[in-house]
C-alpha positions as CSV (number, residue, x, y, z in Angstrom):
1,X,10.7,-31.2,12.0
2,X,8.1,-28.6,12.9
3,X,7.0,-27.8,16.0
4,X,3.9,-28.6,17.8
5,X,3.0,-24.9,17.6
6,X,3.6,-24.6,13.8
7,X,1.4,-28.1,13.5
8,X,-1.2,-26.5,15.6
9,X,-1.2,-23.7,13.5
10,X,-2.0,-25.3,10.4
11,X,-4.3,-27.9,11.5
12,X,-6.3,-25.1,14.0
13,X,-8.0,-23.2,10.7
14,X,-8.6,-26.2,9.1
15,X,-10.4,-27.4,11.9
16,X,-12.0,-24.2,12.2
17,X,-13.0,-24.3,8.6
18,X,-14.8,-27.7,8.9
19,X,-16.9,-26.6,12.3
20,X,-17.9,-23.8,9.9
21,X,-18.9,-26.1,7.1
22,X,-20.6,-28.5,9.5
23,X,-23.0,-25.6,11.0
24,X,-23.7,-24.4,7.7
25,X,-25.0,-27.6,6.3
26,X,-26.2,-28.3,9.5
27,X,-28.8,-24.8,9.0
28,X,-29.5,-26.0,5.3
29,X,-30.8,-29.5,6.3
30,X,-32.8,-28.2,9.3
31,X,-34.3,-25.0,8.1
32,X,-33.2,-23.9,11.6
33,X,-30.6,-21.2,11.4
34,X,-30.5,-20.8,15.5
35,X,-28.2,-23.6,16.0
36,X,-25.6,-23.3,13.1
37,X,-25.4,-19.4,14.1
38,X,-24.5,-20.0,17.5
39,X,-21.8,-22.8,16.2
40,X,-20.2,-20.2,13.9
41,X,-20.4,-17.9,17.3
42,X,-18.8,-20.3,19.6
43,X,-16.2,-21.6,17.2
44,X,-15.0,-17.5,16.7
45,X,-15.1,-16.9,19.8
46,X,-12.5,-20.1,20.7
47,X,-10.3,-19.3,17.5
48,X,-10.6,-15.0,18.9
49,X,-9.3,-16.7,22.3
50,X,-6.8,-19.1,20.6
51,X,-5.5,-16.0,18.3
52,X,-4.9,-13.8,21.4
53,X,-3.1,-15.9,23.6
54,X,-1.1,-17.3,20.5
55,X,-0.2,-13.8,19.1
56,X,-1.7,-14.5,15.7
57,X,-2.8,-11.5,14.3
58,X,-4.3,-13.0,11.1
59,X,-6.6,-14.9,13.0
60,X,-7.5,-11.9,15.6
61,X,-8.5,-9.9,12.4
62,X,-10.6,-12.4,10.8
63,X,-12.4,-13.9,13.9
64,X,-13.0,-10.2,15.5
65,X,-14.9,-9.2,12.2
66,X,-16.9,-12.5,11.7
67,X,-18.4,-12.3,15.4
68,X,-19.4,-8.1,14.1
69,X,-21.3,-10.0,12.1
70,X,-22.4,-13.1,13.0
71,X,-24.0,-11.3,16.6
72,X,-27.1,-9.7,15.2
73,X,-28.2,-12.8,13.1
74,X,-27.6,-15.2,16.2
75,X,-29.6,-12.8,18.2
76,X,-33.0,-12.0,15.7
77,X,-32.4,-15.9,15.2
78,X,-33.0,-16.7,18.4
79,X,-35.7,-13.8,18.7
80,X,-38.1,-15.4,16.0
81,X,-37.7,-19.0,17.5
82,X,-34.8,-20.2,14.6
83,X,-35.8,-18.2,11.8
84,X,-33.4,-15.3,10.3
85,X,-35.3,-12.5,9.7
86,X,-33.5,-8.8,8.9
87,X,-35.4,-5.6,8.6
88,X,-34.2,-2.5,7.1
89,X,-33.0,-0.9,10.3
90,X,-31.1,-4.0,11.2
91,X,-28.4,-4.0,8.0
92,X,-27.3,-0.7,9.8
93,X,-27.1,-1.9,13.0
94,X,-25.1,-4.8,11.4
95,X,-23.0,-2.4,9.3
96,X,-22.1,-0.2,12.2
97,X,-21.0,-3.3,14.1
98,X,-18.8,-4.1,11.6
99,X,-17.4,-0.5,11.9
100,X,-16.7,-1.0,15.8
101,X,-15.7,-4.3,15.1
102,X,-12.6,-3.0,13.1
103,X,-12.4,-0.1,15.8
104,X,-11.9,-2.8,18.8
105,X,-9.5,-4.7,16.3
106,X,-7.1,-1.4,16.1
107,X,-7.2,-1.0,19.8
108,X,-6.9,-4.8,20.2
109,X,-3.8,-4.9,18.1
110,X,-2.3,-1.9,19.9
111,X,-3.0,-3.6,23.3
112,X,-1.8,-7.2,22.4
113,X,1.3,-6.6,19.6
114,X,2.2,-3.3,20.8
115,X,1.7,-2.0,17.0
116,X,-0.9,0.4,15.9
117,X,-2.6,-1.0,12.2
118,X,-4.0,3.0,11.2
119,X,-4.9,1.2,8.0
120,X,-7.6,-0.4,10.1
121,X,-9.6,2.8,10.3
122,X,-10.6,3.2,6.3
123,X,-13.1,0.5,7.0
124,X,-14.1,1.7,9.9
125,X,-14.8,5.2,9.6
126,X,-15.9,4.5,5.9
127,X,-19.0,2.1,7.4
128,X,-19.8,4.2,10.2
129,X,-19.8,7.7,8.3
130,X,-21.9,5.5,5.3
131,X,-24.6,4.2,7.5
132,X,-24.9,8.2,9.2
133,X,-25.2,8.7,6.1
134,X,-28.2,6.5,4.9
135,X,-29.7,6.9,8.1
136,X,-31.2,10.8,7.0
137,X,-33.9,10.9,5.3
138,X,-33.3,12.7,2.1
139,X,-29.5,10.6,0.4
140,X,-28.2,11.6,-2.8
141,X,-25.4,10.2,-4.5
142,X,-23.8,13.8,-3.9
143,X,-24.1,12.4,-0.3
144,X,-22.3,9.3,-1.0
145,X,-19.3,11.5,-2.1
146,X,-19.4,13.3,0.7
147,X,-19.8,11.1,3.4
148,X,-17.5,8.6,1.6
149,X,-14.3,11.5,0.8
150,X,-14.9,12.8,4.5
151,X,-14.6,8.8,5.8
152,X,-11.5,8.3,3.2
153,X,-9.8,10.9,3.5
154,X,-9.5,11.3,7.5
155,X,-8.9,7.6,7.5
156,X,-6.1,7.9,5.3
157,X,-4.9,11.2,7.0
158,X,-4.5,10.3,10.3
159,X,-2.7,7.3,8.9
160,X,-0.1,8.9,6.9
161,X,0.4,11.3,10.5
162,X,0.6,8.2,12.5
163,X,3.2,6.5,10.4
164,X,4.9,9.7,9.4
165,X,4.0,9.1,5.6
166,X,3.7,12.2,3.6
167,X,2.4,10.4,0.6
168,X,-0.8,9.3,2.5
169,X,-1.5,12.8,4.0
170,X,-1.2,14.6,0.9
171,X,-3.8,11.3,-0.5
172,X,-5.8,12.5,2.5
173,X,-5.9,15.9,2.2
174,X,-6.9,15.7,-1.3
175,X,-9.7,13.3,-0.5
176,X,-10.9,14.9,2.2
177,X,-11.3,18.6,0.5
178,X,-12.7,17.3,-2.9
179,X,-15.5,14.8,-0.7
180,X,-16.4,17.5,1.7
181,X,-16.2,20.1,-1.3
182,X,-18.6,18.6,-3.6
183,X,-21.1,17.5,-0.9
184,X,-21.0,20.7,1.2
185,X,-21.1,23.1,-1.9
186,X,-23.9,21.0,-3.8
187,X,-25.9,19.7,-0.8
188,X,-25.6,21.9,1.9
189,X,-24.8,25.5,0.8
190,X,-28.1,27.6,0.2
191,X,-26.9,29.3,-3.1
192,X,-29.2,28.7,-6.2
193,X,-26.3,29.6,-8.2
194,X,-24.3,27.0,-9.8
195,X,-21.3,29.3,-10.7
196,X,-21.4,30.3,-7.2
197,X,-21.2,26.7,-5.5
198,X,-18.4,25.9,-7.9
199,X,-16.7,28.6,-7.1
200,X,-17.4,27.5,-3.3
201,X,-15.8,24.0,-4.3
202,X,-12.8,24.9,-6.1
203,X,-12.1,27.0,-2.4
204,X,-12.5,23.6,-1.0
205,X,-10.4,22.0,-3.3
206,X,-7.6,24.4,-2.4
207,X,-7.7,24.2,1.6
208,X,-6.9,20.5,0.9
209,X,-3.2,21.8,-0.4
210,X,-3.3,24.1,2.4
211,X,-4.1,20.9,5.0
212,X,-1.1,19.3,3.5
213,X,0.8,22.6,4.6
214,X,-0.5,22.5,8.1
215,X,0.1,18.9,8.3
216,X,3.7,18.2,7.4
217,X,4.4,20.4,10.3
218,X,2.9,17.7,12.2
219,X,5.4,15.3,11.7
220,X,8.3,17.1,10.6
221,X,10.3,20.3,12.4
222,X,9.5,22.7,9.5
223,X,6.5,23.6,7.1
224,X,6.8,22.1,3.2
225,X,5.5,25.2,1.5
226,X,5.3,24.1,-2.3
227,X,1.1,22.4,-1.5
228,X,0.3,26.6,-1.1
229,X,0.9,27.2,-4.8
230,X,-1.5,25.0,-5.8
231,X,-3.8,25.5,-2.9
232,X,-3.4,29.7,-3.4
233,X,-4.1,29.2,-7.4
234,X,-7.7,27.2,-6.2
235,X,-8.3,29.1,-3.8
236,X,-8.2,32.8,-6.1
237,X,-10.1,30.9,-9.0
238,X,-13.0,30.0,-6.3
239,X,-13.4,33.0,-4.6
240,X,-13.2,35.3,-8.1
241,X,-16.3,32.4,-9.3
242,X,-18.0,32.6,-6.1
243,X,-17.9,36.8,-6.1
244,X,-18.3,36.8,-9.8
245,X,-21.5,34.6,-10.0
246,X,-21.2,33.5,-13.6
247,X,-18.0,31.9,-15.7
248,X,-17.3,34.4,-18.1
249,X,-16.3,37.3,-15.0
250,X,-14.5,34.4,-13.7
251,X,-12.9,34.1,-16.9
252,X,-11.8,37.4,-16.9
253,X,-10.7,36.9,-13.4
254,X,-8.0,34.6,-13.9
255,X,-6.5,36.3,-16.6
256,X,-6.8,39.3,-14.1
257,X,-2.8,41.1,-13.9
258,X,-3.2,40.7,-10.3
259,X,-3.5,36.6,-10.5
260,X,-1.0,36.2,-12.7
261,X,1.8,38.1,-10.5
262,X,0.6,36.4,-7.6
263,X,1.3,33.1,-9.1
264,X,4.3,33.9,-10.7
265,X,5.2,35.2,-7.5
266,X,4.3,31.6,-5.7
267,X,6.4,30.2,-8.5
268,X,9.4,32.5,-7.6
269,X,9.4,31.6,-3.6
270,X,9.2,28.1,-4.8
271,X,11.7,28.1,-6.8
272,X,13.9,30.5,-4.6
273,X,13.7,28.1,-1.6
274,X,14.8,24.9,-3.2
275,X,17.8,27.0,-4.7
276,X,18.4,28.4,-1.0
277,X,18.5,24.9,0.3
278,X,20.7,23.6,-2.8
């Protein structure tokens, strides 16, 4: 036998559901879309209530993001006597109410179950840094990479720190150095010279391995070192493209004696501290 909270559990979305239903054919046969908003509204708001006192965090989730969305349309509803009318500027309003909808829903779940959801940030910080984004005047697609890796990357960051995953921070750190390093080197450097703002990105590139660095320190008692061979070997190949200012010196660069003992010298401390600790 179940029990009456299990029963209410499975009857409550279904119930939910058909309100839904109901409001939306009720703003089809109408033309009025005032009324079925507010339904929608009202019915979120009782199953946001329900889920909270019931510790269901499924329906928390799910009713926190449809009121994000459903405010703005009940309120230009309302505002032009039943009809739904959006303008440009109000899709970002909407979008970054969505953001701070899944903002409030982290800090909701940390308040009510005690258990922080870091996942709950991509969206988040991916809306909001979007819509700052498309709000300037001049947005490229070079724009959408970098706005988008900035958004991605500290999102996924500060949740591999959070849950002590090393597998999401080095995700993060990669994400984060290649966004920021495409958009800031193509967008926003003042260098007419493509060799040069490669050479700017690949730099980028590398400080992502040296994040990694900085960051396992974060959440472990000692540095993991191996992310600075990597990072080092970017790093040298940017700076010799950036100083060089065409591809063949930066050619000649790499195969430089200098760059090759330093990285066969990264190798060697690599290899020499995992034989240590062995």
């Amino acid at each position: 036998m179940r029990s009456s909270e299990e029963r209410f559990g499975i009857i409550n979305p279904i119930v939910y559901g058909f309100i839904i239903l109901q409001a939306v054919i009720i703003g089809f046969t109408t033309k009025n879309t005032s009324i079925p908003l507010m339904i929608i509204l009202v019915a979120t708001l009782t199953e946001w209530i329900l889920g909270i006192i019931l510790g269901k965090q499924g329906w928390i989730t799910s009713t926190t993001i449809t009121m994000a969305a459903v405010f703005l349309p009940v309120f230009r509803s309302f505002q032009n006597s039943g009809s739904l009318q959006l303008v440009s500027s109000d899709l970002l309003i909407e979008a970054v109410a969505l953001g701070l909808g899944w903002l409030a829903l982290l800090l909701l779940s940390w308040i009510r179950f005690k258990k922080v959801h870091w996942w709950m940030l991509m969206p988040a910080l991916t809306l909001i840094s979007l819509i700052y984004g498309v709000s300037s005047s001049a947005f490229s697609w070079l724009d959408l990479i970098f706005y988008t890796g900035l958004a991605v990357g500290m999102g996924l960051l500060i949740w591999g720190i959070g849950r002590k995953m090393f597998g999401l921070i080095i995700a993060g750190s990669i994400v984060l150095s290649m966004g920021t390093g495409i958009g800031f080197s193509w967008t926003r450097l003042l260098i007419n010279s493509p060799v040069a703002q490669t050479g700017v990105m690949l730099v980028w590139f590398g400080l992502g391995w040296v994040l990694i660095t900085i960051s396992s320190r974060v959440i472990w008692d000692h540095f993991i070192w191996w992310p600075l061979i990597p990072g080092g070997v970017q790093v040298m190949v940017g700076a010799g493209t950036y100083i060089a200012g065409y591809l063949t010196q930066a050619q000649k660069g790499i195969t430089n004696p200098i760059f090759i003992s330093s990285f066969l010298f990264g190798i060697y401390i690599f290899i020499y501290r995992v034989g240590f600790r062995r």
